[in-house]
C-alpha positions in Angstrom: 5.0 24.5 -15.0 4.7 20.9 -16.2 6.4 18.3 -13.5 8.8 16.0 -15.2 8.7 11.9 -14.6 10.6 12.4 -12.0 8.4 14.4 -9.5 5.8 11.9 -9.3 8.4 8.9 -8.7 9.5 10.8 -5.7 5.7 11.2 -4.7 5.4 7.9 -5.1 8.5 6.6 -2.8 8.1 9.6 -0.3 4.3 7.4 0.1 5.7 4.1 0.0 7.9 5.0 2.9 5.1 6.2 5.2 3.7 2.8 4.3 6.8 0.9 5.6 6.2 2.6 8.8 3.2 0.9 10.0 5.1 -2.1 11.1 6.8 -0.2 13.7 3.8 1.9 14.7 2.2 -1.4 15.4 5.0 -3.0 17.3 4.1 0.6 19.7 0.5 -0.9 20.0 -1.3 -2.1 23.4 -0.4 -5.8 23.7 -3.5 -7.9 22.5 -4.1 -5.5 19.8 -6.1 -7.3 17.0 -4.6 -6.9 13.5 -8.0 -6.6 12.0 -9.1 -4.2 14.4 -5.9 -1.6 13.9 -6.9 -2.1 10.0 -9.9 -0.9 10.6 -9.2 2.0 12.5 -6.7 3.0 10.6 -8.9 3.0 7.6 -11.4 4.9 9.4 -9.5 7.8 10.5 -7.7 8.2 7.8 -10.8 8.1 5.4 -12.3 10.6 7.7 -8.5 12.8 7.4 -9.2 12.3 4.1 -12.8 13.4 3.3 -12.8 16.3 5.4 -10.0 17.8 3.5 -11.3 16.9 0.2 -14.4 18.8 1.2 -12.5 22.1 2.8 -10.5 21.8 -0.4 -13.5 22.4 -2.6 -11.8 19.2 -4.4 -15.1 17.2 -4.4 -17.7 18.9 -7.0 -21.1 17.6 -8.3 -22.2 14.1 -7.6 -20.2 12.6 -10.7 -17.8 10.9 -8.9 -20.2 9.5 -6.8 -21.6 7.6 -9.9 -18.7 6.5 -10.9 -18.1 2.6 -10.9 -14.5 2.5 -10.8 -14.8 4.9 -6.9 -17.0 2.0 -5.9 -14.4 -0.5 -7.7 -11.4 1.3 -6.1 -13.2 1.3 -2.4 -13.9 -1.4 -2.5 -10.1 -2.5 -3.5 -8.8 -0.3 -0.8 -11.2 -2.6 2.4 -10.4 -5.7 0.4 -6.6 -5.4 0.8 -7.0 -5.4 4.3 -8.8 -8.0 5.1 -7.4 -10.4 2.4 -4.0 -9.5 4.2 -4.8 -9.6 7.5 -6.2 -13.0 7.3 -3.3 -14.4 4.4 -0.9 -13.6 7.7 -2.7 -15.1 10.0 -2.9 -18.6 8.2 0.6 -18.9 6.7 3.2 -16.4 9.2 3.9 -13.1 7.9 6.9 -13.7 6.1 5.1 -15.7 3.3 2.0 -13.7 3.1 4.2 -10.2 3.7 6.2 -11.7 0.5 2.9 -13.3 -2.0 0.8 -10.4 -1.3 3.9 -7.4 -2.1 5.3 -9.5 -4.8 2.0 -10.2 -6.5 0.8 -6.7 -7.0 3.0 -5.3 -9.7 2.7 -8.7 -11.8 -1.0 -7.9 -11.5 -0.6 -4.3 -12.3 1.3 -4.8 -15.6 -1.4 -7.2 -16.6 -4.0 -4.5 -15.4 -2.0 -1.9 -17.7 -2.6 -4.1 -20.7 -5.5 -5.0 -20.2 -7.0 -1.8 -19.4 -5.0 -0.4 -22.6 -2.7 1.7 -20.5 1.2 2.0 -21.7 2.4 -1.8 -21.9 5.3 -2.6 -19.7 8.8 -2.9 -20.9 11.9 -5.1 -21.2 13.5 -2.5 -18.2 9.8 -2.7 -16.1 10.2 -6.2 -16.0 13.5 -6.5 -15.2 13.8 -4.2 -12.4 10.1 -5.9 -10.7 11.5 -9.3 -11.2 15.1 -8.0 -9.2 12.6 -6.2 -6.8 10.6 -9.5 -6.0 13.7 -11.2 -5.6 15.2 -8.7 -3.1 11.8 -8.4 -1.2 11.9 -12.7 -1.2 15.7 -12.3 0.4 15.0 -9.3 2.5 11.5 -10.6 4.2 12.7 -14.4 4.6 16.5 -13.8 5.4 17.1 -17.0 3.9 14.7 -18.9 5.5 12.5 -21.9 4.1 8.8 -20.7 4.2 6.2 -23.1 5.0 3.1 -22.3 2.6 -0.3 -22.6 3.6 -2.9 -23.4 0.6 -5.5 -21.0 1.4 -3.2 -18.3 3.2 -1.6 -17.6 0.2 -4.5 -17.5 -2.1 -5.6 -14.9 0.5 -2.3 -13.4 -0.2 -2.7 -13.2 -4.0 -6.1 -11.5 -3.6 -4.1 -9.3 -1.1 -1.8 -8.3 -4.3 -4.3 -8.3 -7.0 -6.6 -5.9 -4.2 -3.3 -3.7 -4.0 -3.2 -3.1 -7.6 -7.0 -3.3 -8.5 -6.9 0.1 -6.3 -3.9 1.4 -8.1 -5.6 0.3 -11.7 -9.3 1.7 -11.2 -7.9 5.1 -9.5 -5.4 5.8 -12.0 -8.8 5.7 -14.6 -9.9 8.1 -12.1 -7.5 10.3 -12.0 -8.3 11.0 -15.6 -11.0 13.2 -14.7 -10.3 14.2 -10.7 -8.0 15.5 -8.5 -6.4 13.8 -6.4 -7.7 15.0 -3.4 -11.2 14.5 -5.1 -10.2 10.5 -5.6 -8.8 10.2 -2.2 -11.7 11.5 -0.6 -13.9 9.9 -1.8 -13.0 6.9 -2.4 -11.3 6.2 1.4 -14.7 7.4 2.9 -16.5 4.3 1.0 -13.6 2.1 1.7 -14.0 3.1 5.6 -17.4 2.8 6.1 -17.4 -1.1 4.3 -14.6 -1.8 6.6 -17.0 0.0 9.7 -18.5 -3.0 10.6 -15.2 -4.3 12.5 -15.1 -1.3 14.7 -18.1 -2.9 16.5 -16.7 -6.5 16.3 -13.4 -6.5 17.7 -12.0 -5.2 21.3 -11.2 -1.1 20.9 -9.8 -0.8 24.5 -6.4 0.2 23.4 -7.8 3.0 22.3 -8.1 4.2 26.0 -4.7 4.8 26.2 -2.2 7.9 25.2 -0.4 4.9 23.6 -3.1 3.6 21.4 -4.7 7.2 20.4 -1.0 7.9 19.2 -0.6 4.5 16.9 -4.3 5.5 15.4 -3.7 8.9 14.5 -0.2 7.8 13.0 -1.3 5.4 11.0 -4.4 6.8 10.3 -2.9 10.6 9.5 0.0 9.9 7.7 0.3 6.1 7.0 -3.0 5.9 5.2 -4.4 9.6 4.7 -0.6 11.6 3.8 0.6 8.4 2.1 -2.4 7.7 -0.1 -2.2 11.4 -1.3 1.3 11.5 -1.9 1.5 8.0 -3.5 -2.3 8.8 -5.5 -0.8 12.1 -6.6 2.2 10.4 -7.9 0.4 7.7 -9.5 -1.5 10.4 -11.9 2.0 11.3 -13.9 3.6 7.8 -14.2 2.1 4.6 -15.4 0.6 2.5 -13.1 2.8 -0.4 -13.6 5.8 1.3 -12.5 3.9 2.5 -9.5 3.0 -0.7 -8.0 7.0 -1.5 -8.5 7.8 1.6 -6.8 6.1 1.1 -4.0 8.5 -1.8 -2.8 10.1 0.3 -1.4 7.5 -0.2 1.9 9.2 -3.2 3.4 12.7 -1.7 2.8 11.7 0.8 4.4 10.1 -1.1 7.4 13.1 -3.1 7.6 15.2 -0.3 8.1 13.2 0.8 10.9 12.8 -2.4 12.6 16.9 -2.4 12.8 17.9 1.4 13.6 14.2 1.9 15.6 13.8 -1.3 17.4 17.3 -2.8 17.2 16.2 -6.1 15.3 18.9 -8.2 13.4 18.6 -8.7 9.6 20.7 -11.2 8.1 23.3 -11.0 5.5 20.6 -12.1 2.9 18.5 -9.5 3.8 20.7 -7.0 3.5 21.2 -8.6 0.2 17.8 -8.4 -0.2 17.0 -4.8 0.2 20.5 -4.0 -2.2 18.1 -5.5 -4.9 15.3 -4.1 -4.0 17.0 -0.6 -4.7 18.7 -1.6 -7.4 15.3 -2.7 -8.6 13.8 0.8 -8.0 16.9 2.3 -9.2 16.1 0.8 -13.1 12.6 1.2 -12.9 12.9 5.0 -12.4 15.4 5.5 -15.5 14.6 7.5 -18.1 14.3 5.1 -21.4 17.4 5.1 -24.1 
């Protein structure tokens, strides 16, 4: 039976929220924990999580997505992201890079639709990203002036434009694999560019119940279980619309951060994540 629209918008959210919990998993973290070096092990257990079902799946046949640019284009995307974010927060806070690098990506995923010939995004696409951005602006500042750092938000932009470069070149993918198959594969390149940090950067919180259970959390389902159900979604509903769905992440981490951890969020913000839904609210209705 043929899945309407609507299937894959959930998939898409139910991975978007798995995404907004990494936030709080890392608030769990060993103090000292490097940034860079949690990005990297998340990356590389959930690229592991990820191969070795691909592979006890049977979803991996033949060595033809193996030769295929856009998995090397996507991987590469996928390690990008991290480090262009990781390093855009620590040079300008991470409200401002939080709110350039999320509210890049779908402007650079519509213009990656049309320029890639995908469907061309609409009057009610841009409408709903531009009250999205807005909300996510409200929701991650609170109100707040931001101080902008030159360079940390370039970082930031390539942050976005990584985000949605994945989204892009895996959606092309998708065309002609599963979505186990795409996952698979292209997390275990991604994991093993990003390798190299494992033996840079202190590991020691890895020693302890505490850290083991941040890894494998965001490692098994904010990475490996949200890629899949996000990657799945992504192959029944343009790409554009995908990126825009997937703002959902820092309402989602928001929410945690107040009924997990008991932090404040001011009126604005609250403001801000009403618009963010209302946002994702417009984007997922069916056209006139």
């Amino acid at each position: 039976m043929k899945k309407n629209e609507a299937f894959y918008i959930l998939m898409v959210l139910a991975g978007s929220v798995l995404w907004g919990t990494t936030g709080t998993a890392q608030h769990f973290a060993p103090v000292g924990t490097s940034p860079l070096s949690i990005g990297a092990v998340r990356l590389a257990v959930g690229g592991t999580a990820l191969t070795i079902l691909a592979l006890s799946k049977g979803a991996v046949k033949g060595k033809e997505i193996w030769l295929n640019p856009n998995t090397y284009i996507s991987a590469v995307s996928v390690a990008a992201y991290q480090l262009f974010f990781f390093a855009a927060v620590l040079k300008t806070g991470v409200a401002m890079g939080t709110v350039v690098a999320i509210g890049s990506a779908p402007v650079f995923a519509g213009i990656f639709s049309m320029v890639m010939g995908r469907e061309k995004p609409d009057s009610k696409w841009i409408v709903a990203t531009i009250v999205s951005i807005i909300g996510c602006i409200l929701l991650i500042t609170g109100g707040q002036e931001l101080t902008a750092n030159v360079s940390g938000v370039l970082l930031a932009l390539a942050a976005g434009a990584a985000y949605a470069g994945y989204t892009a070149f895996s959606k092309q993918l998708l065309d002609k694999y599963s979505t186990l198959a795409v996952t698979g594969v292209v997390f275990f390149i991604g994991a093993i560019l990003l390798s190299p940090l494992l033996f840079v950067y202190d590991l020691s919180w890895l020693r302890s119940i505490q850290g083991i259970g941040v890894a494998l959390h965001l490692g098994l389902l904010a990475t490996a279980m949200a890629y899949v159900l996000f990657t799945y979604g992504l192959s029944g509903i343009p790409l554009h619309k995908a990126v825009t769905l997937s703002l959902t992440e820092p309402a989602t981490a928001s929410m945690l951060g107040v009924f997990l951890l008991k932090e404040q969020l001011s009126p604005i913000s609250w403001i801000g994540i009403a618009l963010v839904f209302a946002g994702l609210i417009i984007v997922s209705l069916k056209r006139g």
